[in-house]
C-alpha positions, 0 to 999 in steps of 0.5 A: 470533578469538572467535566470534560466537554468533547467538543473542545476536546476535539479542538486542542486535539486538532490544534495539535495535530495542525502544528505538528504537521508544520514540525512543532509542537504548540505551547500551551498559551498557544493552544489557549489562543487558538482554541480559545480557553479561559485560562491555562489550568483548563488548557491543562487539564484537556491535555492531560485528558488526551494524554490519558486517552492515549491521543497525545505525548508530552515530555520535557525538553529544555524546561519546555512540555513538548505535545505531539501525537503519538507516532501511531497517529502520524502519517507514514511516508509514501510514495507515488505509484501508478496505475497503468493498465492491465496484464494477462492471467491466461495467454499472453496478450498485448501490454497496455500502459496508459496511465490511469492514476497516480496512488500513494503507497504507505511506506510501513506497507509497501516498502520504498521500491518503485511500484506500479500497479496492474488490473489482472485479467483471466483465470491462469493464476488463482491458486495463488490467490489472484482473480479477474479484476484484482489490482497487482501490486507489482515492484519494477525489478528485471531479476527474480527468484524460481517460485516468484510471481513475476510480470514477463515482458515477451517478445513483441510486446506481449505480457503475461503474469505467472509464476517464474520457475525452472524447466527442463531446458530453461526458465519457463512460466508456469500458470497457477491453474492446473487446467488441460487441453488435450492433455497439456497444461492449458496456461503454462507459457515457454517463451520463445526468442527474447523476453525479460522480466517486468516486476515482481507482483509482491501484493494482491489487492482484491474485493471479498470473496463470498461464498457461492449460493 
């Protein structure tokens, strides 16, 4: 039984991953050239070694054996996604939306809708899994459902981000913190004159939360 030397191994992995990049799959002599192998038997014998592993594919096509790495190993497409600034988990306060970053969100995630991404700030919105300092993943839509967790847009620029939900005398935001002041929810926001909806937060990216000493 010849033994398998991961070092090459690694190389006609590589080899492969390089041309599948460029949208074809490479041929055996190919691979032979470019990783330098004596011959096509042991060329052979490498692939099937990675196919037994589970790092390739192969099929016949047109009297040809196609490789190529699994799907589960390629790329999934993405988009560009910024990072522009930080909004409000308490009371309303000025946007900010200076650009700080572009990110690639991965399709399979995220979906394809246009994103943007926001630094949370305050306390309003913890039971609903959001802290000071977590990034929002939020998707720029004007509509929303009662019960979504919504960026608002208030009139003279302010923004805030609480949970979109229906009142007595209309849509209000209601903060996920159930603290009072003088009896009367602390966070909760009824907007007055002309406001809108900014996004949906539909992620919540923050550090591990370790228990208290």
């Amino acid at each position: 039984m010849r033994v398998i030397d991961e070092e090459r191994l690694n190389k006609v992995l590589k080899c492969i991953r390089e041309h599948q990049e460029s949208g074809k799959a490479p041929t055996y002599r190919q691979i032979q050239k470019e990783c330098r192998i004596a011959s096509l038997s042991t060329v052979s014998l490498y692939v099937n070694e990675l196919k037994k592993r589970g790092r390739i594919e192969t099929e016949t096509q047109g009297g040809w054996k196609q490789i190529r790495t699994p799907s589960y190993f390629q790329p999934s497409e993405s988009h560009i996604t910024h990072l522009v600034g930080a909004v409000h988990c308490g009371p309303p306060t000025e946007a900010i939306e200076n650009i700080e970053a572009c990110v690639a969100l991965p399709n399979e995630i995220f979906g394809d809708a246009e994103h943007v991404i926001l630094h949370a700030e305050g306390p309003s919105m913890i039971k609903r899994g959001i802290f000071n300092g977590d990034l929002l993943v939020v998707r720029r839509t004007p509509y929303a459902e009662y019960g979504d967790t919504v960026i608002a847009m208030l009139e003279g620029g302010e923004t805030t981000c609480k949970v979109y939900e229906k009142g007595k005398n209309g849509p209000y935001l209601r903060a996920a913190n159930d603290e009072e002041v003088n009896g009367k929810r602390k966070y909760d926001v009824y907007p007055q004159g002309e406001w809108s909806i900014y996004g949906i937060v539909d992620y919540v990216i923050h550090a591990p939360v370790y228990d208290e000493l």
